[in-house]
LUMFIVO-753000 format. One record per residue: residue number from 1; residue in one letter; x, y, z negated of N, C-alpha, C in turn. Coordinates in steps of 0.1 Angstrom, whole numbers. Atoms other than C-alpha are relative to their C-alpha. Layout:
BEGIN
REC_resi_resn_n.xx_n.yy_n.zz_ca.xx_ca.yy_ca.zz_c.xx_c.yy_c.zz
REC_NUM_A_X_Y_Z_X_Y_Z_X_Y_Z
...
***
This chain:
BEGIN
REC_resi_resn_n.xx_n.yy_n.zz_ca.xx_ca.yy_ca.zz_c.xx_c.yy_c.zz
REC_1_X_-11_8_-4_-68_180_-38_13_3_-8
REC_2_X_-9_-3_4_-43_199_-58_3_-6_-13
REC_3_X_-1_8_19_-48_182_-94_-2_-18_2
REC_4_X_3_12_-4_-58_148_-73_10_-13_-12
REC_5_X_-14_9_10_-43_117_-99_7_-8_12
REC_6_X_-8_10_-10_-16_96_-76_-5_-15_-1
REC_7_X_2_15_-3_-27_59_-67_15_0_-8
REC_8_X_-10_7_0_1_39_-82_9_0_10
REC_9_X_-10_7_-8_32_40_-67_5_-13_3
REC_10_X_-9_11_-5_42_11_-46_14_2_-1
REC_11_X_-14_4_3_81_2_-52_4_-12_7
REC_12_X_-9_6_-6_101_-14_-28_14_0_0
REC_13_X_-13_-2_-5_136_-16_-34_10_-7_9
REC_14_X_-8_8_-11_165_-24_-12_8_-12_-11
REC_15_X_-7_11_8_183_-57_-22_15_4_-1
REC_16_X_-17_-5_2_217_-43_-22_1_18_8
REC_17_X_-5_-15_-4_227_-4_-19_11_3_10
REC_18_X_-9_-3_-8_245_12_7_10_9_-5
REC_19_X_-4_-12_9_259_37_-20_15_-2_1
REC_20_X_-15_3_-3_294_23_-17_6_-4_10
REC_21_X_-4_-3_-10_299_26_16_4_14_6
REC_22_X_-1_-19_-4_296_66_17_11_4_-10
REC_23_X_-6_-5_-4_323_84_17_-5_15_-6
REC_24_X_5_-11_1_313_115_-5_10_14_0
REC_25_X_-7_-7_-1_344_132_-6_-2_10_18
REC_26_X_2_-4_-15_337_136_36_-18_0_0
REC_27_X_14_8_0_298_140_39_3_14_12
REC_28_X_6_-10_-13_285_157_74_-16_0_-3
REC_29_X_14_-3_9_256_178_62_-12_-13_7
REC_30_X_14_8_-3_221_157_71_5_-13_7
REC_31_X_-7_12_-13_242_125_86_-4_-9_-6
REC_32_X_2_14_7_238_99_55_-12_0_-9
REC_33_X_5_-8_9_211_94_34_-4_-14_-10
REC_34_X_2_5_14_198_76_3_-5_-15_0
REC_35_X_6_13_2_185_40_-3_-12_-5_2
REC_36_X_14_-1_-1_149_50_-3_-3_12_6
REC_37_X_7_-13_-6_126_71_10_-13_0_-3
REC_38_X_8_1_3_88_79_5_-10_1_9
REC_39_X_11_2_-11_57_76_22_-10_-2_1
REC_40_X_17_7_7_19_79_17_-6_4_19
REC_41_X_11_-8_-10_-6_85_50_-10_-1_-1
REC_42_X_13_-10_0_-35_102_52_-14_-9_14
REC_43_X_11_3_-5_-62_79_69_-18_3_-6
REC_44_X_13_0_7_-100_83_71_-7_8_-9
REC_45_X_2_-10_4_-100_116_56_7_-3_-13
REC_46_X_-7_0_17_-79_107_23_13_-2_1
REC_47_X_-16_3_-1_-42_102_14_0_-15_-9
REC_48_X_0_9_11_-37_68_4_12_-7_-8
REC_49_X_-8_5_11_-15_49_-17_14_-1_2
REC_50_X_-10_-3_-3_18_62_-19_10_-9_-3
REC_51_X_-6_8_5_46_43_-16_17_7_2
REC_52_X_-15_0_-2_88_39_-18_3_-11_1
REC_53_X_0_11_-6_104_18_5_15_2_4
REC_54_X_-15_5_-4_139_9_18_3_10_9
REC_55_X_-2_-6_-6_151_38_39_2_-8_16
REC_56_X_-4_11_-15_147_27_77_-8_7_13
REC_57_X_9_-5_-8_131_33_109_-15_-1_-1
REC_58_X_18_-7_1_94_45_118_-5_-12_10
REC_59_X_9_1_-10_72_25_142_-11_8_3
REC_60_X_12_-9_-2_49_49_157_-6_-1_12
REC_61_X_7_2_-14_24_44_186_10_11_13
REC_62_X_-12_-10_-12_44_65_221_-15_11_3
REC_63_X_13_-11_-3_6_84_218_-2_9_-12
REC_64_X_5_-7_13_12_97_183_0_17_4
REC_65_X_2_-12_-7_2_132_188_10_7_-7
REC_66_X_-14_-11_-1_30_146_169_12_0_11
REC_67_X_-13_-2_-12_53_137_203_-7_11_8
REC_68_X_5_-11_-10_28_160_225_-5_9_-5
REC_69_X_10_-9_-1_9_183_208_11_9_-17
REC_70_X_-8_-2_7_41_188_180_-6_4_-19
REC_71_X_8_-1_15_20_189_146_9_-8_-11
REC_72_X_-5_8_11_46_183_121_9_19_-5
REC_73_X_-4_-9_6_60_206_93_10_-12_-10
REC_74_X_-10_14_11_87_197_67_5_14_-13
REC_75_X_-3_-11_10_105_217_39_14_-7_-5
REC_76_X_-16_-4_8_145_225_25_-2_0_-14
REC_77_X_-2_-2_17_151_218_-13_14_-8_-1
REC_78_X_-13_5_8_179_205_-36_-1_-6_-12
REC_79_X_0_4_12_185_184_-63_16_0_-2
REC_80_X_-14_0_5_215_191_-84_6_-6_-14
REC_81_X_5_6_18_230_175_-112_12_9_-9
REC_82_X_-10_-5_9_251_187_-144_15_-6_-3
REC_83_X_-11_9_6_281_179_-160_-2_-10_-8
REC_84_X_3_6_8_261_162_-183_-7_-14_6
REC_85_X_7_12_-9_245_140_-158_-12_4_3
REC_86_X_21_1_-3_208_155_-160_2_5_13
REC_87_X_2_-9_-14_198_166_-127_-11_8_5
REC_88_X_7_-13_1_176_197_-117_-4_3_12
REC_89_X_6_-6_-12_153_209_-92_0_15_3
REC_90_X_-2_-16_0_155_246_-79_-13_5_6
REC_91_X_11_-11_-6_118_263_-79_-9_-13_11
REC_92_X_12_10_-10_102_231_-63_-18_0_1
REC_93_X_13_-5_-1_67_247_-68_-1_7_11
REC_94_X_0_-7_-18_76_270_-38_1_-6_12
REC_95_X_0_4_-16_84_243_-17_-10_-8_2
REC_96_X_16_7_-5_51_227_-26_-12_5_7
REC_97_X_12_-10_-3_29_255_-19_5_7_12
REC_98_X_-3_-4_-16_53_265_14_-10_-10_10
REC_99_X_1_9_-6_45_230_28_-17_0_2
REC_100_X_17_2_0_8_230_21_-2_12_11
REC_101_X_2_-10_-11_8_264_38_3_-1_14
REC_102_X_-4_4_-18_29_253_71_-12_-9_1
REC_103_X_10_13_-5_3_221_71_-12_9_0
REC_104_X_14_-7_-3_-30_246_69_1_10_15
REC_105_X_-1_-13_-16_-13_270_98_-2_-9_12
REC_106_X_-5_15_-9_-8_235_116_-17_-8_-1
REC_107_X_8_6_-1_-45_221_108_1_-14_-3
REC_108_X_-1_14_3_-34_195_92_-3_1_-20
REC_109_X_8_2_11_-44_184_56_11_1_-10
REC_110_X_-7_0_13_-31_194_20_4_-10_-6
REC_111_X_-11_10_7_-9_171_4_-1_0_-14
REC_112_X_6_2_15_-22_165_-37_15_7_-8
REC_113_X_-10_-4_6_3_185_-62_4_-12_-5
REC_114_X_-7_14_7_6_153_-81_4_-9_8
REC_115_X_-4_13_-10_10_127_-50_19_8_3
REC_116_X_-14_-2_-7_43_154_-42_8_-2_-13
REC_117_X_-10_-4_6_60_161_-76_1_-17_-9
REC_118_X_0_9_5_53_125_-87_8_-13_11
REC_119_X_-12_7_-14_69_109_-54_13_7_0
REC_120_X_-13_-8_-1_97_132_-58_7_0_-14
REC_121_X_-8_1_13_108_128_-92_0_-18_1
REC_122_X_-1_13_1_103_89_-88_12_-3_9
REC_123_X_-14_-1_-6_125_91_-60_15_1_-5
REC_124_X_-13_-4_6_152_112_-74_3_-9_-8
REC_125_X_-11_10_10_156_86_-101_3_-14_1
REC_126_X_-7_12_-3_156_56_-82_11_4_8
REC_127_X_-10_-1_-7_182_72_-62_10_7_-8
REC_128_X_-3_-6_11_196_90_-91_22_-1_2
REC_129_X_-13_0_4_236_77_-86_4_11_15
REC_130_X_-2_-7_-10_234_96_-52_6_17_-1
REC_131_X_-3_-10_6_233_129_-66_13_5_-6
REC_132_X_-12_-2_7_268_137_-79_0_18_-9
REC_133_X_-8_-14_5_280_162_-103_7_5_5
REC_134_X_-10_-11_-3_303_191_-96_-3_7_9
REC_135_X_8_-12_-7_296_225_-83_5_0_15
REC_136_X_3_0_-16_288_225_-48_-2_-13_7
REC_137_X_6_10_-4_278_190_-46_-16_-1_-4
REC_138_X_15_-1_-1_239_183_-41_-8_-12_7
REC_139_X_2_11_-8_216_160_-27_-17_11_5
REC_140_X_4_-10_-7_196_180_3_-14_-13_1
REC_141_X_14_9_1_159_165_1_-10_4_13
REC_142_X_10_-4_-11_135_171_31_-11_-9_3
REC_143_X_13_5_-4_101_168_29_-8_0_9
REC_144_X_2_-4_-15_80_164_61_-16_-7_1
REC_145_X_14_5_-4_44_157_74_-5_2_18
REC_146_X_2_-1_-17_39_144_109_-9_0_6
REC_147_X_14_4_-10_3_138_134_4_-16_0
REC_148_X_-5_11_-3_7_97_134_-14_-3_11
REC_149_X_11_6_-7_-28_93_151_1_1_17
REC_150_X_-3_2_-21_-23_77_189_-11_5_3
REC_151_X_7_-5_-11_-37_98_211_1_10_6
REC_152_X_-3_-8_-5_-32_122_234_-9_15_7
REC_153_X_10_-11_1_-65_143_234_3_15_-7
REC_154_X_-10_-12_6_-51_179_225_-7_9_-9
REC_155_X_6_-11_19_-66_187_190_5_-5_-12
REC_156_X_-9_-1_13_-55_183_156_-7_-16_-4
REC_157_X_1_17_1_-49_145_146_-15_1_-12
REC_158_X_10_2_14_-73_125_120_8_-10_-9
REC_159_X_-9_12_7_-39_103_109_11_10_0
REC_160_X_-14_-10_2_-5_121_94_4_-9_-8
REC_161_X_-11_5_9_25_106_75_7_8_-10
REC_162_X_-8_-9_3_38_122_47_15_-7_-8
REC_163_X_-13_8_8_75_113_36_5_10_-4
REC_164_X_-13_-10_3_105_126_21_12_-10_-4
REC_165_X_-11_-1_-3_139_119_27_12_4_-6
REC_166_X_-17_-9_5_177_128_10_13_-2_4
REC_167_X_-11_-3_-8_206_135_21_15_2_-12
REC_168_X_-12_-5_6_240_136_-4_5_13_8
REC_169_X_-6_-9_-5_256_171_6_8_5_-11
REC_170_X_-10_-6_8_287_189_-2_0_14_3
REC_171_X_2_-15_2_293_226_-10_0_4_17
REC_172_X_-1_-6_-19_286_245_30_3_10_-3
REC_173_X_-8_-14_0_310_263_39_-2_7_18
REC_174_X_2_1_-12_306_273_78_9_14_4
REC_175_X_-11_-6_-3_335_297_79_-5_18_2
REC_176_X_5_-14_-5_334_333_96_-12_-1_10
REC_177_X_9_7_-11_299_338_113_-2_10_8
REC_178_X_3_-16_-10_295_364_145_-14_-8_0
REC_179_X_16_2_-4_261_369_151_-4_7_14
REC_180_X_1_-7_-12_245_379_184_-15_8_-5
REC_181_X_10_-8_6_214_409_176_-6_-7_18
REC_182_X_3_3_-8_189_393_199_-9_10_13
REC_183_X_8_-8_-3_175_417_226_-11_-5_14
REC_184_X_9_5_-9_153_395_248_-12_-11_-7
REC_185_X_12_10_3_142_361_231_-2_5_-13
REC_186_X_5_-5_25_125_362_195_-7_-14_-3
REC_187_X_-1_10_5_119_337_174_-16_-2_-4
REC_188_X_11_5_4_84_337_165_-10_15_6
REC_189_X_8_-9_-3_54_364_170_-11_6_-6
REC_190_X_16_-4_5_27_384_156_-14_-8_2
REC_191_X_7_12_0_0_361_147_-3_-16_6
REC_192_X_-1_15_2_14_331_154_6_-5_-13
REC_193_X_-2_11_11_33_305_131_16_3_-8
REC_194_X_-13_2_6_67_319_123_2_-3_-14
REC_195_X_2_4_18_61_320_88_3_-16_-8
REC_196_X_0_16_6_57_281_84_11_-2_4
REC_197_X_-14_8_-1_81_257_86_-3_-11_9
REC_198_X_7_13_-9_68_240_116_13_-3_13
REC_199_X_-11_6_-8_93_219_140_-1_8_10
REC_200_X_3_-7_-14_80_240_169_12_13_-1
REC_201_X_-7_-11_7_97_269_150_17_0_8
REC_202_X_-15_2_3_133_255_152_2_-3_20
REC_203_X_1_1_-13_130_241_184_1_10_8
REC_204_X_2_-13_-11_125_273_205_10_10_-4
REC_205_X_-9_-12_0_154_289_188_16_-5_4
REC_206_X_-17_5_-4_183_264_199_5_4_17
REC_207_X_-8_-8_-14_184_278_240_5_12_-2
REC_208_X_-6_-11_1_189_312_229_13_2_-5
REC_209_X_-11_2_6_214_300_203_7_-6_9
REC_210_X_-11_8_-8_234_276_227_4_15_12
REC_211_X_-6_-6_-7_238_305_251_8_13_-7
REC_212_X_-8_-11_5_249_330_225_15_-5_-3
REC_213_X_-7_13_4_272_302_215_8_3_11
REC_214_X_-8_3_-11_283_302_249_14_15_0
REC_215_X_-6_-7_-1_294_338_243_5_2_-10
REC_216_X_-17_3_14_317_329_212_-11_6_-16
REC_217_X_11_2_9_287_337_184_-5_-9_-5
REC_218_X_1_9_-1_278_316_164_-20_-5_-4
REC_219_X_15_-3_0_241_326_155_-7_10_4
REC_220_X_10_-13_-5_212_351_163_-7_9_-10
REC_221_X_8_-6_7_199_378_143_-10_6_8
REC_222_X_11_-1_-10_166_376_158_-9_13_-4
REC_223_X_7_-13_-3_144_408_165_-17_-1_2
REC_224_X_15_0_-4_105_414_166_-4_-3_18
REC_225_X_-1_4_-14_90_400_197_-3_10_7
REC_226_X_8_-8_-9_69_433_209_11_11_5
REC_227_X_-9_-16_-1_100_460_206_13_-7_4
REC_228_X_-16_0_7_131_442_195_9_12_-7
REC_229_X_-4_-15_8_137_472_175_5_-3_-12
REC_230_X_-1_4_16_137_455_139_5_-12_-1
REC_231_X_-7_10_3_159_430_124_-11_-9_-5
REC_232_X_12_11_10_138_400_108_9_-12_-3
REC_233_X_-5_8_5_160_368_107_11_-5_2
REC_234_X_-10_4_-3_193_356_109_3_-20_2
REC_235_X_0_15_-2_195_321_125_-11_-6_-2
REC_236_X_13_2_10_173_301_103_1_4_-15
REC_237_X_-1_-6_13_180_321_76_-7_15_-5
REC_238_X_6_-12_3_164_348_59_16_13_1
REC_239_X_-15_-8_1_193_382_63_-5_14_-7
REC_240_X_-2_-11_5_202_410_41_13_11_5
REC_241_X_-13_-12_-2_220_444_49_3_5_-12
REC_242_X_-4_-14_12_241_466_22_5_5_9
REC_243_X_-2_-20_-1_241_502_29_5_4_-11
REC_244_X_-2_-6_9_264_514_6_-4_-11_-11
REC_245_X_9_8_12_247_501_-25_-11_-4_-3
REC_246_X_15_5_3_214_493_-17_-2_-13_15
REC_247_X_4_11_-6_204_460_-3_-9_2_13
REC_248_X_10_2_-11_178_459_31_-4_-9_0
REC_249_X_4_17_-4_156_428_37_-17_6_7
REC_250_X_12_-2_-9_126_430_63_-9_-7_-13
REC_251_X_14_5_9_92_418_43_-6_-9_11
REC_252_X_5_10_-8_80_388_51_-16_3_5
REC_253_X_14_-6_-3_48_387_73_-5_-13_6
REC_254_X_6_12_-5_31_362_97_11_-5_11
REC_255_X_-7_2_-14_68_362_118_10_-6_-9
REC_256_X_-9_1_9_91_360_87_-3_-14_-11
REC_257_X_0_8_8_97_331_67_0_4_-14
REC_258_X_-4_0_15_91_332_29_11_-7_-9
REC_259_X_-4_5_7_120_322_18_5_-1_-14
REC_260_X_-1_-1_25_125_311_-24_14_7_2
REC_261_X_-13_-3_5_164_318_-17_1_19_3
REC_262_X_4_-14_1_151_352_-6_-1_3_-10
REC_263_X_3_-11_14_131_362_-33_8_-2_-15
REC_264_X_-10_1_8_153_346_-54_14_12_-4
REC_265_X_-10_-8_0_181_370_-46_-7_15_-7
REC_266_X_9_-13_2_157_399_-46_-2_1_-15
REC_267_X_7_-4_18_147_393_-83_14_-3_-3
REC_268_X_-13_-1_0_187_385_-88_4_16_-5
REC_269_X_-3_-13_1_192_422_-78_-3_12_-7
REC_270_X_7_-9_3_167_438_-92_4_2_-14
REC_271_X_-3_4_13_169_422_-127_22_6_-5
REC_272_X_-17_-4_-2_212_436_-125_-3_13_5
REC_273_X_0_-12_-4_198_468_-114_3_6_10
REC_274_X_-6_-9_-12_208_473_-79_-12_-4_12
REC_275_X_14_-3_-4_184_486_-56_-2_-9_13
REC_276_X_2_13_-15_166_460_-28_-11_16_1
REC_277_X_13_-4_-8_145_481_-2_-5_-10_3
REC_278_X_11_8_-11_120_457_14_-8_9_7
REC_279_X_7_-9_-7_108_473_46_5_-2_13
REC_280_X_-1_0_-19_111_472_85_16_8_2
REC_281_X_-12_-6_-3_150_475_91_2_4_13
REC_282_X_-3_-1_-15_158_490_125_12_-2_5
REC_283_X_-9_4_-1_186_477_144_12_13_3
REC_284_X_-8_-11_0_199_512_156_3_3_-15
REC_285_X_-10_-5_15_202_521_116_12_-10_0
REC_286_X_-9_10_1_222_489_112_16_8_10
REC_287_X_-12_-6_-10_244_499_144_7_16_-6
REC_288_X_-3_-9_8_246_534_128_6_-3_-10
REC_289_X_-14_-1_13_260_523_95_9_-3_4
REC_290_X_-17_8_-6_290_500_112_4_9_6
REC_291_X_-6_-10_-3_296_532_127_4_11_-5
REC_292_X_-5_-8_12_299_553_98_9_-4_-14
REC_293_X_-5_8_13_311_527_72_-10_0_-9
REC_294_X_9_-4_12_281_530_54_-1_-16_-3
REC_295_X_2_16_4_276_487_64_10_-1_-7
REC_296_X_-7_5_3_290_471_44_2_-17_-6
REC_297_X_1_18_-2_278_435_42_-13_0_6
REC_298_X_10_4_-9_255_415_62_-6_-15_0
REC_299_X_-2_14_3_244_381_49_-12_-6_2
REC_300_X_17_13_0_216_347_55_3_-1_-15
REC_301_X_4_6_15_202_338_25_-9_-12_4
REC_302_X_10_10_-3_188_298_28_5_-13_-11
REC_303_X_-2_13_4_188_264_15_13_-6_-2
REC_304_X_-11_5_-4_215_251_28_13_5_-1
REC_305_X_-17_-6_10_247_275_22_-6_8_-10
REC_306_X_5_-6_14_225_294_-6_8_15_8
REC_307_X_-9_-14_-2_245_327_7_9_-2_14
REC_308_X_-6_-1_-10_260_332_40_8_10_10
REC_309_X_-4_-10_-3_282_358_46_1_5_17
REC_310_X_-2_-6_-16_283_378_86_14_7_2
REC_311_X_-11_-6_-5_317_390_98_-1_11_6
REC_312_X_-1_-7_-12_305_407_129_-14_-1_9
REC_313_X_12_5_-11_274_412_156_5_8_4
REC_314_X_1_-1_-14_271_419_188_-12_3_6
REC_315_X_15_-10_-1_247_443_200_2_8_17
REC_316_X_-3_-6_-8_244_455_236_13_2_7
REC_317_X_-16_2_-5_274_444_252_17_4_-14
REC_318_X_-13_-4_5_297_456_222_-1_-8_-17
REC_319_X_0_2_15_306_440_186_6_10_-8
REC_320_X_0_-9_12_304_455_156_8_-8_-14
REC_321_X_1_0_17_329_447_125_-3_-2_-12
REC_322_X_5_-8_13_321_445_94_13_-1_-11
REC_323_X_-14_5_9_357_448_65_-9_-3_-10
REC_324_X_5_8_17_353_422_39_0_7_-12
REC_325_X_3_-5_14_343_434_2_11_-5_-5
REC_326_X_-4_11_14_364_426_-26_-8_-3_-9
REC_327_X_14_6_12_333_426_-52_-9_-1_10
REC_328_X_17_-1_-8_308_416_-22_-11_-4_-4
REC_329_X_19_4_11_270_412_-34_3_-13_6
REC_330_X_6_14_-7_271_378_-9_10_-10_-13
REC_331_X_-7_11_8_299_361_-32_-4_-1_-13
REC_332_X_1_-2_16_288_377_-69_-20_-11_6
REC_333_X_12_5_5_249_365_-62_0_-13_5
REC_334_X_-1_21_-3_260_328_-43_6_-3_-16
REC_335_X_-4_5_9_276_324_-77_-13_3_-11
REC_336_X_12_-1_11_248_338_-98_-11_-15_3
REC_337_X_13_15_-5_223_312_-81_6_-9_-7
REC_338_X_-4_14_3_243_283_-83_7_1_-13
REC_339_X_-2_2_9_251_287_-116_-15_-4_-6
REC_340_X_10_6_5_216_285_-122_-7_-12_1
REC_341_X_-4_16_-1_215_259_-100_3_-12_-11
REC_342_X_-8_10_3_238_237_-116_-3_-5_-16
REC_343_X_-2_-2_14_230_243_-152_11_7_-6
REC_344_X_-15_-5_1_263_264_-157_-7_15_-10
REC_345_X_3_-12_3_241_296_-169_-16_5_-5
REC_346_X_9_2_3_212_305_-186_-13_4_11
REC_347_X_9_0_-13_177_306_-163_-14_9_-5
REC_348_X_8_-13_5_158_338_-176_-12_0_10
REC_349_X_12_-2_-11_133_333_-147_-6_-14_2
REC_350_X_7_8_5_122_298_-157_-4_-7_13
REC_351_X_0_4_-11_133_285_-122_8_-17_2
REC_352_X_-5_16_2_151_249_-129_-9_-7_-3
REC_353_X_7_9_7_134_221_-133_6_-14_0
REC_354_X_-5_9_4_144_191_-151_-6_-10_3
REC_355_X_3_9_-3_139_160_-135_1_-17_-7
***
């Protein structure tokens, strides 16, 4: 399935663009999105003939089994462009081989390398004016594969949809973030599905968040489900501690997400020479350094702000601190990426791709 050749793209365009109605100077992340969109499904045991069609709504039977039985995965990427106008994908082989992965944890069917990177570059260039130059503008792409087969018998469909979707976005900024260190719910579990990128995932972490919320926090740095002992993820973001001068990041496993902006950082640090542990962080060490000064930053690493710096958590009735860096690792390696990003710098790790 992975070398499969693409049926011909079908092409549908819209008769007139909405492109000059948006407002890019103002964009609210995931609100507006592009002209087109794409769309092949998977009947009869095959994927058939993909097409791109006028961005719009779905008709889907009210028995499709992704409403009951939630069998849908999707995936975070970026297309960015230069000053020059080319525009550039970041590592989109990882979000091919994520997505395949969520859809096999999910029992749902592999997606052809060529049906994705051949729908997604066709895309990007009929939508091509969407994309803007200048650093920290982007256009947020999200790929997704739903269950379309009506019926409500509770086993894994024999009909799925696969699309993808874009979104213009501007640089995210989401200000100071307190975090709450979770000591009850958790976000996923030993031999289930946290790892993928399945809707079920996200879902089950916005009650916990809305009531941390309630207590002036603005995300969760979620905890192992059996102990709550160990750090694992911040929000929906992958999170890194500095101790001093050496980085912390949990290892991803069957609870942790693999994320690229992870290992991205990780080979960042390494390649610059400053030391990443990867290993089971404990929340008491953590509480320990902000008590010694040894913390000294605390950050998500994802898609969407690429780098996300932590102010402060909240652990056991008491917050914790943290004084901002002047050279902090969260601002020197958001700028290292998105230079790579952008084309601004050269790409020694052979992670851009020209679209």
């Amino acid at each position: 399935m992975r070398n499969a050749v693409p049926r011909t793209i079908e092409i549908t365009k819209v008769s007139t663009s909405k492109i000059g109605e948006v407002d890019f100077k103002n964009l609210n992340f995931g609100k507006i999105f592009t002209d087109h969109m794409f769309v092949c499904d998977y009947v009869n045991g095959e994927w058939q003939t993909p097409k791109i069609v006028p961005y719009g709504p779905l008709t889907l039977d009210p028995s499709a089994r992704v409403f009951h039985y939630g069998q849908a995965v999707f995936e975070g990427m970026k297309a960015y462009k230069d000053d020059q106008g080319n525009t550039f994908l970041f590592r989109p082989d990882e979000n091919f081989r994520r997505i395949n992965k969520s859809a096999e944890r999910l029992a749902m069917p592999e997606f052809p390398e060529s049906y994705f990177f051949e729908g997604l570059h066709t895309l990007l260039k009929l939508d091509d004016e969407w994309t803007k130059s200048g650093f920290g503008n982007s256009l947020y792409i999200r790929p997704f594969v739903i269950a379309t087969q009506p019926s409500v018998s509770a086993s894994e469909a024999d009909e799925y949809r696969f699309m993808i979707i874009c979104s213009p976005a501007q640089s995210y900024y989401s200000g100071d973030v307190n975090v709450l260190v979770a000591e009850k719910f958790s976000r996923s579990a030993s031999g289930g599905f946290g790892y993928a990128k399945a809707a079920g995932n996200y879902a089950g972490q916005f009650y916990p968040t809305k009531l941390a919320k309630e207590k002036g926090y603005q995300q969760i740095i979620w905890t192992d489900a059996e102990t709550h002992e160990y750090m694992e993820e911040a929000g929906t973001m992958n999170v890194f501690f500095r101790v001093n001068d050496t980085l912390l990041t949990a290892p991803t496993s069957d609870r942790i997400l693999d994320g690229i902006t992870r290992k991205s950082l990780i080979a960042l640090a390494e390649k610059q020479g400053i030391n990443v542990d990867v290993r089971p962080v404990k929340v008491d060490e953590i509480v320990e350094a902000a008590k010694n000064g040894s913390l000294k930053e605390i950050f998500g690493a994802g898609t969407a702000a690429v780098v996300s710096p932590i102010k402060s958590f909240g652990y056991k009735g008491k917050n914790y601190e943290i004084e901002k860096q002047e050279n902090s690792y969260a601002s020197h390696f958001k700028n290292a990426l998105m230079n790579i990003q952008y084309n601004k710098a050269e790409d020694p790790f052979g992670w851009r791709v020209k679209v």
